[in-house]
C-alpha positions as a Markdown table, in Angstrom:
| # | Residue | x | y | z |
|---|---|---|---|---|
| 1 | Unk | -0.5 | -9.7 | 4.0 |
| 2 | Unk | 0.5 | -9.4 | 0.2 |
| 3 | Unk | 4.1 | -10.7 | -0.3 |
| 4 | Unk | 6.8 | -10.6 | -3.3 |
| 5 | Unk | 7.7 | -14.2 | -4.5 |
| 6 | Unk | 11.3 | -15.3 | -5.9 |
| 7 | Unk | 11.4 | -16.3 | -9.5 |
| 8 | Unk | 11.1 | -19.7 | -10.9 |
| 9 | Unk | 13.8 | -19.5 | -12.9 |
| 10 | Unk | 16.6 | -18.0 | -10.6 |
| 11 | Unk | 16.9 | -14.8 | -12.6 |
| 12 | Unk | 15.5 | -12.3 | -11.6 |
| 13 | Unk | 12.6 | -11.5 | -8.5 |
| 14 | Unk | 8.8 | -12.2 | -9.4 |
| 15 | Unk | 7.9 | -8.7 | -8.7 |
| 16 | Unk | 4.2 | -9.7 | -9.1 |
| 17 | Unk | 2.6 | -9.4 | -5.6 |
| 18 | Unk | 1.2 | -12.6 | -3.8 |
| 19 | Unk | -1.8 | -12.7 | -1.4 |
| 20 | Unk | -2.0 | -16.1 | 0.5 |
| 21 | Unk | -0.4 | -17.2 | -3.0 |
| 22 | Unk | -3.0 | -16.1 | -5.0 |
| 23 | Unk | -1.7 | -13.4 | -7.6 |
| 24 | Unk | -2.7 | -10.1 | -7.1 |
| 25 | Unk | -3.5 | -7.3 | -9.9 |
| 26 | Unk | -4.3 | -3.5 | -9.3 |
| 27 | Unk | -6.4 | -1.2 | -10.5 |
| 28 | Unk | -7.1 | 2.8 | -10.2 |
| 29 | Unk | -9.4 | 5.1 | -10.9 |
| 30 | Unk | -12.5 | 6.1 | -10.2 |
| 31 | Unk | -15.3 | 3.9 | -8.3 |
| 32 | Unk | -17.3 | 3.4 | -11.1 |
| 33 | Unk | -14.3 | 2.3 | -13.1 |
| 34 | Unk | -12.8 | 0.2 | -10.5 |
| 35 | Unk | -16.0 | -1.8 | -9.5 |
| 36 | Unk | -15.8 | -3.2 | -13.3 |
| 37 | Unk | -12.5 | -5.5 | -12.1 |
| 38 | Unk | -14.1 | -6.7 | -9.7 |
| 39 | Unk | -16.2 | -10.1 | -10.4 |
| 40 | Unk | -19.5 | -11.3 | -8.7 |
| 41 | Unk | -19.9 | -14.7 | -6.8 |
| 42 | Unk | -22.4 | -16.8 | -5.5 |
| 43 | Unk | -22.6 | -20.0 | -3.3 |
| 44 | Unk | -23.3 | -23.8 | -5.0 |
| 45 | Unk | -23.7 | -27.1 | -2.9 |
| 46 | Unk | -20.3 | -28.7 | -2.0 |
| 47 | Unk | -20.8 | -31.8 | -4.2 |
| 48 | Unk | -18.9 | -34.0 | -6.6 |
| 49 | Unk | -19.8 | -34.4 | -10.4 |
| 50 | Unk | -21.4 | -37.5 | -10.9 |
| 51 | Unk | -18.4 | -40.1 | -12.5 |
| 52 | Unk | -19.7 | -43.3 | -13.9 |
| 53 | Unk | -22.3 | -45.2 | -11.6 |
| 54 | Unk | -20.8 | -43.7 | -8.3 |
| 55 | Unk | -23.8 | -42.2 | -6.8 |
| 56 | Unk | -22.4 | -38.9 | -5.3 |
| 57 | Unk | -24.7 | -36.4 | -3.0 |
| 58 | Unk | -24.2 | -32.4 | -1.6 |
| 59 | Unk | -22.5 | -32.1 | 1.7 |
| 60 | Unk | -25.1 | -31.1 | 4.2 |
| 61 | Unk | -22.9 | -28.7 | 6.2 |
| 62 | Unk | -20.9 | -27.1 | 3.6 |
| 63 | Unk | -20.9 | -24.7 | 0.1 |
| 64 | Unk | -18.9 | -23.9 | -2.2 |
| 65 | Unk | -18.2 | -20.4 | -3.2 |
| 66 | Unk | -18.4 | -19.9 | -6.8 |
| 67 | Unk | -16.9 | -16.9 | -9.1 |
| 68 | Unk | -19.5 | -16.4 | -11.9 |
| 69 | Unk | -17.8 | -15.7 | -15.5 |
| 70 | Unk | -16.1 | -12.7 | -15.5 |
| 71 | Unk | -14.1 | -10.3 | -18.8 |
| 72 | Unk | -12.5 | -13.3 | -21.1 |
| 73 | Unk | -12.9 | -16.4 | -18.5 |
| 74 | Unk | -16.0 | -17.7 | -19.4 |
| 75 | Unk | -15.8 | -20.4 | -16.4 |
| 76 | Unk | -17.5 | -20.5 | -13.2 |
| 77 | Unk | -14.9 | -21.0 | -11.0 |
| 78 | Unk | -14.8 | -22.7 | -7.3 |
| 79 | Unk | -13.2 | -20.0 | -4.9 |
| 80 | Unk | -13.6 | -21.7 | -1.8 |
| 81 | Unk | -15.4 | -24.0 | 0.7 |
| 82 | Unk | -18.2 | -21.6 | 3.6 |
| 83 | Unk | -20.2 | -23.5 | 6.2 |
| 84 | Unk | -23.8 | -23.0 | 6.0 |
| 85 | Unk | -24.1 | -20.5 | 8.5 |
| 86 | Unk | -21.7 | -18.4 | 6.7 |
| 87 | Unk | -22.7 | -14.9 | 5.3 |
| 88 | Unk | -21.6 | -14.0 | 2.0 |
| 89 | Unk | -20.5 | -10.5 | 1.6 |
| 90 | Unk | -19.3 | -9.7 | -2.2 |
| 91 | Unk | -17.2 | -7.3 | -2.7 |
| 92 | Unk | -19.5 | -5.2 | -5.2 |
| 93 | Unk | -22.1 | -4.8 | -2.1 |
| 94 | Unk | -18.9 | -3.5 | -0.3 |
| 95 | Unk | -17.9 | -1.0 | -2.9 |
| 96 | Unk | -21.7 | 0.1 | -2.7 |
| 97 | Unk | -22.1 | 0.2 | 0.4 |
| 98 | Unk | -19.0 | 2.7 | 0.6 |
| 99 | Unk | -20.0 | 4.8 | -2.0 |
| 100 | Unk | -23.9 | 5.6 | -0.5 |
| 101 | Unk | -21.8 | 6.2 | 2.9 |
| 102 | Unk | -20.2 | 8.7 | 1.5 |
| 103 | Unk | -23.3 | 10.3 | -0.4 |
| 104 | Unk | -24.8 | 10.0 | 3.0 |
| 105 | Unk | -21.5 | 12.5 | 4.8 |
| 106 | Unk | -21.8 | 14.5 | 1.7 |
| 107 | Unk | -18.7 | 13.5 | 0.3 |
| 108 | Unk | -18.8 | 13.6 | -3.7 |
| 109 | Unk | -17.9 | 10.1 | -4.8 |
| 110 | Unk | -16.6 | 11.0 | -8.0 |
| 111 | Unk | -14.1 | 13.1 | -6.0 |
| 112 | Unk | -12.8 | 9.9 | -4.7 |
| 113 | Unk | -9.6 | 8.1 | -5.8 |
| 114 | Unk | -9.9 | 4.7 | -5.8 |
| 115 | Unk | -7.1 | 1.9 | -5.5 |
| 116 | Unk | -8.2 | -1.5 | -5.8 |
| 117 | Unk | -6.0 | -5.1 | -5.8 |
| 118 | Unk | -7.6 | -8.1 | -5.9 |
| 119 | Unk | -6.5 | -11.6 | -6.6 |
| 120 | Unk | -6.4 | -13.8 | -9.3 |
| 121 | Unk | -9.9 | -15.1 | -9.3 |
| 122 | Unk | -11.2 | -12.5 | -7.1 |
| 123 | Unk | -11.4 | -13.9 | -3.8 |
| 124 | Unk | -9.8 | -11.2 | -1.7 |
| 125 | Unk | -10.0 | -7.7 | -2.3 |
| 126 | Unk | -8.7 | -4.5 | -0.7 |
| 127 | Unk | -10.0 | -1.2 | -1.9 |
| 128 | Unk | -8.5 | 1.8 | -0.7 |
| 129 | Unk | -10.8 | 5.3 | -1.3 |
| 130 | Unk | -8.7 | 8.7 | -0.9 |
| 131 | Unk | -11.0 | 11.2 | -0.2 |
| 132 | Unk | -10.0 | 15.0 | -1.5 |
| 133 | Unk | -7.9 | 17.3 | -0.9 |
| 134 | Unk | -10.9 | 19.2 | 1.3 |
| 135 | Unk | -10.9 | 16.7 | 3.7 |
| 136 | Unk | -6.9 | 16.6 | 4.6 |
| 137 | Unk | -5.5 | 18.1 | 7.6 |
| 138 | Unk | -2.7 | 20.2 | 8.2 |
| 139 | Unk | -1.5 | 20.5 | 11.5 |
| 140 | Unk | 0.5 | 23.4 | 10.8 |
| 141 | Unk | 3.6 | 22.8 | 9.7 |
| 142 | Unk | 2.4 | 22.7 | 5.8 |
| 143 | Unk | 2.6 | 18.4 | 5.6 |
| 144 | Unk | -0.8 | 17.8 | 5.3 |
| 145 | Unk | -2.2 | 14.2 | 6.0 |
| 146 | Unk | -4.4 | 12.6 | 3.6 |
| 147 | Unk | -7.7 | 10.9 | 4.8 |
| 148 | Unk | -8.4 | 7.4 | 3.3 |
| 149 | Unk | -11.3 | 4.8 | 3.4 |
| 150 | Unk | -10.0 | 0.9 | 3.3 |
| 151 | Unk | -11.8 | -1.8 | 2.7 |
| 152 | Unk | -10.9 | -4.9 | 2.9 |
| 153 | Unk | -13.2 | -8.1 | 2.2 |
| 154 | Unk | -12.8 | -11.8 | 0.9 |
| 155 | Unk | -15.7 | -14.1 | -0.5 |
| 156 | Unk | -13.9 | -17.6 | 0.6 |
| 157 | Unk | -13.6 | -16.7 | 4.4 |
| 158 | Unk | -10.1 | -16.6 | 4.0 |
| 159 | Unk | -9.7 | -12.9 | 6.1 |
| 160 | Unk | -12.7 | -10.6 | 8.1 |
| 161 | Unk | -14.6 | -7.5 | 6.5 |
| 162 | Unk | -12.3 | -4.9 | 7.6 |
| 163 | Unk | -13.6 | -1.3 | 7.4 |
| 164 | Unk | -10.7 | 1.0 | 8.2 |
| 165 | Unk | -10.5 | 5.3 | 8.0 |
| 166 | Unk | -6.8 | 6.2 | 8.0 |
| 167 | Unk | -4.8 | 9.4 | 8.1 |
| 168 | Unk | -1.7 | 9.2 | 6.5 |
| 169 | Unk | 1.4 | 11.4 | 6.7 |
| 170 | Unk | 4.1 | 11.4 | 3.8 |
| 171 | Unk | 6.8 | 11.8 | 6.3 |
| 172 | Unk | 10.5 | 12.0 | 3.8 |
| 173 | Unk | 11.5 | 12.0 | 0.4 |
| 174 | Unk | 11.9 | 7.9 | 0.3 |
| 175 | Unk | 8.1 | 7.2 | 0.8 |
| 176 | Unk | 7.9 | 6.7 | 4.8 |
| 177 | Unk | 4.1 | 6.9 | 5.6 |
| 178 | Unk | 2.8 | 7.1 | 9.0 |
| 179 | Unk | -0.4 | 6.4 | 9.6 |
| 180 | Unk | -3.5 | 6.1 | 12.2 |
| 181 | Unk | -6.8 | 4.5 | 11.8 |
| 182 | Unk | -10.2 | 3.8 | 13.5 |
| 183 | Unk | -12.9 | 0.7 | 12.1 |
| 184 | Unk | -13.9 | -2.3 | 12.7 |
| 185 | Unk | -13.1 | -5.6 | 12.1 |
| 186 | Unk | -16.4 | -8.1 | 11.4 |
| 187 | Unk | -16.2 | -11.8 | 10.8 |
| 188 | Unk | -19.2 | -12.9 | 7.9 |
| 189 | Unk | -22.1 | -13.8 | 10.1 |
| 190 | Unk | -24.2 | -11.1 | 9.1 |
| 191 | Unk | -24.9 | -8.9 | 6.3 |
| 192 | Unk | -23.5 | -5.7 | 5.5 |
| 193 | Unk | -25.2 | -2.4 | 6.4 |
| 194 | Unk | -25.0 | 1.1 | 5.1 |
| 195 | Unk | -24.9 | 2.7 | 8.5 |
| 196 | Unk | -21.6 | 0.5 | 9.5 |
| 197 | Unk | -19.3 | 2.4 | 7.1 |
| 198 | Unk | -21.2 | 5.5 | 7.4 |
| 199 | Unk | -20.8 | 5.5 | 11.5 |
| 200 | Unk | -16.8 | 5.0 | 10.3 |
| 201 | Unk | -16.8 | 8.1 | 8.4 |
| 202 | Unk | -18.6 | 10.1 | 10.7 |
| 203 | Unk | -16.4 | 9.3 | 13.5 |
């Protein structure tokens, strides 16, 4: 859950959103021009740097998750601790995963709005694809709902791969959205396959 964080100083609200206190930004557009915010990753023994004459060595049951340099940070950045058994899914084989699914249901992906937030060093994403205006629904009183892919993944086993197809209503003037949704939920022992988002769709 993302979350709205008081100021430091007493002023005013910090109107930046939080997820698990990591800062979040957003991004739109389209998928090809939302995948460039999102940052790749890879996993590293879990090990101290040598200091002095203390012999150090890897932990034999743990990694660390790693965020490869990414736009002006030219560090590699530790994200997170995984066990060994623990599948890594990055969020770039998410995004094209989603976007052959929808080649596959013959949905045009550069018809596709995407909404992407992501935290500060890119450990949690959620991606949010609106599919157009073809694929709403009215149901005959002239309020159509909209039809909407989410995604949501994390690369430090923080949350579950989340695959999520929504229909949501705007319902009044002041925003109210009511929606309903069909997935699945997965936790990261296993990689990531095209037909798992594309059985999603279909349904």
């Amino acid at each position: 859950p993302m979350q709205r964080q008081p100021s430091l100083f007493g002023d005013e609200p910090d109107v930046r959103p939080k997820w698990l206190n990591s800062l979040v930004t957003s991004h739109r557009g389209s998928l090809a021009e939302v995948r460039q915010h999102i940052p790749c990753f890879e996993r590293r023994a879990f090990a101290l740097a040598g200091v002095g004459s203390q012999p150090s060595g890897p932990n034999a049951r743990l990694d660390a998750v790693v965020r490869l340099p990414f736009g002006q940070d030219l560090n590699a950045v530790p994200v997170g601790v995984v066990s060994k058994e623990y599948a890594l899914v990055p969020h770039t084989e998410v995004i094209d995963v989603a976007t052959k699914a929808l080649e596959a249901e013959e949905v045009v992906p550069s018809g596709v709005r995407a909404d992407l937030r992501i935290t500060e060093y890119g450990e949690r994403m959620a991606l949010s694809l609106y599919l157009s205006e073809e694929h709403q629904f009215d149901p005959g009183d002239g309020n159509p709902m909209a039809l909407r892919l989410e995604c949501y993944n994390s690369v430090d086993g923080s949350s579950r791969l989340q695959i999520l197809m929504t229909w949501d209503r705007l319902v009044c003037g002041n925003g109210l959205i009511v929606g309903t949704t069909s997935g699945f939920r997965r936790r990261h022992v296993g990689g990531l396959g095209l037909g798992d988002i594309a059985d999603v769709l279909r349904a």
